[in-house]
C-alpha positions in Angstrom: 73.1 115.0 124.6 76.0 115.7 126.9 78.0 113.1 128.6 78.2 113.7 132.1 81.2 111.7 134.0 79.7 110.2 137.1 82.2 110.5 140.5 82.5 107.7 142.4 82.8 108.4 146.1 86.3 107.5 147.5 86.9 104.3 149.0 89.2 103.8 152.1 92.0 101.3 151.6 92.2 98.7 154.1 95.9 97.7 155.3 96.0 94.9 153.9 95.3 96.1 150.3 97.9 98.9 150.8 100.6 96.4 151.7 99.7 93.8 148.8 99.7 96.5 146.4 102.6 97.6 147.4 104.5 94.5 147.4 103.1 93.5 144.0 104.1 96.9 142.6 107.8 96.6 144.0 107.9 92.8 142.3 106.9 93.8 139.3 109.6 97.2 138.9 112.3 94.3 140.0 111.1 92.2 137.9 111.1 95.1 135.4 114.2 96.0 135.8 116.2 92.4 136.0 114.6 92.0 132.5 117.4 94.3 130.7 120.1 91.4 131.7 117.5 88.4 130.1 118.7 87.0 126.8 117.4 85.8 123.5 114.3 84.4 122.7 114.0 82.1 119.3 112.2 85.1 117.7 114.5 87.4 118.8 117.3 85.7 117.1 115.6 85.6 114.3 114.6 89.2 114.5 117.7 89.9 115.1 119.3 88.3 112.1 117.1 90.4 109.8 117.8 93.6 111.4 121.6 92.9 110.9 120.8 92.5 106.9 119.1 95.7 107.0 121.7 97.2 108.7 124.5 95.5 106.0 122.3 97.1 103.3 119.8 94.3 102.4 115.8 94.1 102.5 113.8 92.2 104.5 111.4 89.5 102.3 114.2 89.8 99.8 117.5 89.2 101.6 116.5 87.5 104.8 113.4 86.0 105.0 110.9 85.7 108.1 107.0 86.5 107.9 106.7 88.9 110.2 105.6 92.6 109.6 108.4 95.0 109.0 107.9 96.8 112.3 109.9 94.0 113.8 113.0 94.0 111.7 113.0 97.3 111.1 113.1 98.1 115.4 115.2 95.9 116.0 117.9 97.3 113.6 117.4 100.9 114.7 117.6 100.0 118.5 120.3 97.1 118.1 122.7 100.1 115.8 123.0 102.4 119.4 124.9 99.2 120.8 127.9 97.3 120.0 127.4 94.1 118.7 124.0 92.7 118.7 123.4 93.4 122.2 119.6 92.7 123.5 119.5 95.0 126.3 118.3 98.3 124.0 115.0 96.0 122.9 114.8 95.5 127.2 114.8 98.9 127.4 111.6 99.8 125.2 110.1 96.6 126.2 109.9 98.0 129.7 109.3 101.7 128.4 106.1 100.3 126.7 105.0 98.3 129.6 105.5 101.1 131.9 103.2 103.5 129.4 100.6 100.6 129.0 99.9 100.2 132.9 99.4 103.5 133.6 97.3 104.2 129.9 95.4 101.2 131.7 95.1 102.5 135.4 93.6 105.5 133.3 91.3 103.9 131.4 89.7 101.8 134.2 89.7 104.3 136.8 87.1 106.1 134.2 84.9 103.1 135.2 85.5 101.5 138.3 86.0 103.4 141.3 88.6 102.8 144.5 91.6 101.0 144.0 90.8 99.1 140.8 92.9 100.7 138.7 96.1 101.0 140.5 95.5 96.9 139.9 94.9 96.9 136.6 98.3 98.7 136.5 99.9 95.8 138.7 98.4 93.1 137.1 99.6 94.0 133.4 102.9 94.3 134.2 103.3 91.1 136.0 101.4 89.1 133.4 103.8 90.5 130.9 107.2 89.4 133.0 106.6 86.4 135.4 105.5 83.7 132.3 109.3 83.5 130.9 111.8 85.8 128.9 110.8 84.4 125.5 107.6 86.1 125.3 109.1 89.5 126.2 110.8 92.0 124.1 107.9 90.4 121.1 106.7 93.1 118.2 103.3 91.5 119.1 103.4 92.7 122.7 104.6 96.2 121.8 101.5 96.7 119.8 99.1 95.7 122.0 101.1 98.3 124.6 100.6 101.0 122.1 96.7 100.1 121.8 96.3 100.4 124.8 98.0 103.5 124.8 96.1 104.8 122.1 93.0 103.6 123.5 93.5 105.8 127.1 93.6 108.9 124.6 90.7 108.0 122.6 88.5 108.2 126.1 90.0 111.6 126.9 87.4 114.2 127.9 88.5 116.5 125.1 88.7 114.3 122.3 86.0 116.1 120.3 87.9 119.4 121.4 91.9 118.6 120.5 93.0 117.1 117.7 96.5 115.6 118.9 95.1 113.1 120.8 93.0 111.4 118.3 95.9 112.2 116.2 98.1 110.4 118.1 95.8 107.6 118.7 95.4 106.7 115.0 98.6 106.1 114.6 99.7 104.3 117.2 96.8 102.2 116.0 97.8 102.2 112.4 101.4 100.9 113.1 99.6 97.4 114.1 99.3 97.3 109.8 103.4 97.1 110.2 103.4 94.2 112.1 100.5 91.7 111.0 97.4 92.0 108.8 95.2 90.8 112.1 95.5 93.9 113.4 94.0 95.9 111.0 90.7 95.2 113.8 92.4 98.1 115.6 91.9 100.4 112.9 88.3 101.4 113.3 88.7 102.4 117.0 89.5 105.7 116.3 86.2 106.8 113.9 83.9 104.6 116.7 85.7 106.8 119.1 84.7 110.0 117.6 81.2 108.2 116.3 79.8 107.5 119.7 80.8 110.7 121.4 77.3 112.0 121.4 78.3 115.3 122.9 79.0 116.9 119.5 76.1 117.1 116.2 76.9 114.3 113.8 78.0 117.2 111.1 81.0 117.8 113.5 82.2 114.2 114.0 82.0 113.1 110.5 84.9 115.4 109.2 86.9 114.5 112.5 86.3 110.5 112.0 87.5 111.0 108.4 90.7 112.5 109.8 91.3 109.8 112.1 90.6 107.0 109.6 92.9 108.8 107.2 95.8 109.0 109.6 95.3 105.2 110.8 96.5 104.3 107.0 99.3 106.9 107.1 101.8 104.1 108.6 100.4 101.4 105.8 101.5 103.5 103.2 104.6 104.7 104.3 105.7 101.5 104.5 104.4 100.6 101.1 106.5 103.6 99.7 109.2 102.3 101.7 109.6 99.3 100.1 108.3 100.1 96.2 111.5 102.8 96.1 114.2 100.7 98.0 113.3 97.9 95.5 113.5 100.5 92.5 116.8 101.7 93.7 118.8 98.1 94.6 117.3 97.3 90.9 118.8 100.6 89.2 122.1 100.4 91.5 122.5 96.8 89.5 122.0 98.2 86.2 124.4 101.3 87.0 127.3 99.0 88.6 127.3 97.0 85.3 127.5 100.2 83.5 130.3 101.6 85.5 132.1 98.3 85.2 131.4 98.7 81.1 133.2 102.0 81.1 136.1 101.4 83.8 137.2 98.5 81.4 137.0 101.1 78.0 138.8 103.2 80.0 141.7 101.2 81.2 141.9 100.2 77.5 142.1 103.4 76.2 144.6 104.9 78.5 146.8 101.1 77.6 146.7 99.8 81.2 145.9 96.8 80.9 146.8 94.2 77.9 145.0 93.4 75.0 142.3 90.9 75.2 142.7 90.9 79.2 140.1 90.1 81.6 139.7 92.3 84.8 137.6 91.0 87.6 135.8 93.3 90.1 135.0 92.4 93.4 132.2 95.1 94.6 129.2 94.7 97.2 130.6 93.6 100.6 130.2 96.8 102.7 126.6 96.9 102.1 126.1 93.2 102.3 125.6 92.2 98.5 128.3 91.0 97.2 129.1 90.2 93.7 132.2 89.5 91.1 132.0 91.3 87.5 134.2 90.0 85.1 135.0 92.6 82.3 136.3 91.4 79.0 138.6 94.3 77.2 139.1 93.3 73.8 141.6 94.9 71.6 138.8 97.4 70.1 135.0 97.0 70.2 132.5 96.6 72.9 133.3 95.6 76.5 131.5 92.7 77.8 130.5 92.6 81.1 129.3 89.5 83.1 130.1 87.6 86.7 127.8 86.7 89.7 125.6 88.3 92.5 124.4 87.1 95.7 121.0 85.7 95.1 117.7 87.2 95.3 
């Protein structure tokens, strides 16, 4: 069975749609644009505060704490690092990028099945339902993963989905990076193998292997992050172990080269630049073991 795209016959635009479309669509670029200069939303504060621990060296969940996905502290660091301060204007930025790719994935998407001007609606209507509620809801994790769905989703209906790879490809993992942000949108993951599953064009035999592919690659951001997180933990834990070592050893030095007194206590303030910062207190004795002890910022 083949699937044959039906074309709709073109439909005239009347006046009066042309000039509401038109006004719409220059709202919603101004509104677009003004957006850059809007501030803070409570989550973006708090979004915010977590990006600046990563940024000072710390982990999310273990140094600052919020129960979001990591996909929202971890953007916001990286975006709010290219400006100075903790300016919000870099998050505008992609929150209007995504915006921008979502309408027209969506004009795509619907122009597949409605004909005349319904998509060039769609188009208008998502972007002002994103801007004109209020600035708190904008510049949100949430909303940037339901822009990259819908994304994803205009590539899953391409015409040659069954015949290139990178758009299924691509698809699967902008649906997979949902898994960053909250466990409830793990319903995005099967889109991709339905995708492939209901395009009858092709013998089962040759969708199978391809809808393996694409459910394989929809966990490939999942377990990233996973590995992510299991080997920062393993390093913070061995740089503890190793800075109490080091301390161990600076002290049995300084006594063996006679800088320092007998029976004199050294204290060692270390940590600050990456956000941790601790005080080891190193006990040199006149001969014998070096004891090591002191304080850490909690975890």
């Amino acid at each position: 069975m083949r699937i044959v795209t039906l074309e709709h016959p073109a439909s005239r635009w009347t006046r009066v749609e042309r000039l509401a479309l038109l006004l719409l669509g220059a709202f919603a670029v101004m509104v677009g644009i003004v957006s850059l200069w809007w501030p803070y939303g409570w989550d973006a504060g708090i979004f915010t505060w977590v990006g600046d621990t990563i940024r000072r060296g710390g982990l999310p969940y273990r140094d600052a704490w919020d129960q979001k996905g990591p996909f929202s502290f971890y953007t916001y660091a990286l975006l709010q690092s290219l400006a100075p301060g903790d300016a919000m204007w870099p998050l505008r930025v992609l929150d209007l990028v995504l915006v921008a790719g979502a309408a027209v994935a969506m004009a795509d998407i619907v122009r597949r099945l409605v004909p005349g001007t319904a998509a060039l609606w769609a188009a208008v209507v998502l972007v002002l339902a994103h801007y004109v509620t209020d600035f708190w809801n904008t510049a949100q994790p949430d909303g940037w993963i339901a822009f990259l769905s819908t994304i994803g989703m205009a590539l899953l209906l391409r015409d040659d989905l069954m015949e290139k790879w990178w758009p299924g490809i691509v698809a699967s993992l902008l649906m997979g990076i949902g898994m960053l942000q909250k466990p409830t949108f793990a319903v995005l993951l099967p889109l991709p193998v339905l995708a492939v599953l209901l395009h009858r064009s092709h013998p089962i035999r040759e969708r199978l292997p391809r809808a393996a592919v694409f459910a394989t690659v929809s966990l490939v951001p999942l377990v990233a992050g996973v590995i992510w997180f299991w080997v920062a933990l393993l390093l913070s834990w061995a740089g503890v172990q190793a800075t109490g070592a080091a301390a161990a050893a600076l002290g049995g030095y300084l006594r063996a080269l006679g800088l320092v007194p007998p029976s004199r206590r050294v204290s060692i303030r270390q940590g600050e630049d990456m956000g941790r910062p601790s005080l080891l207190l190193v006990d040199i004795p006149e001969q014998g073991g070096v004891d090591v002890t002191g304080s850490a910022t909690r975890l």
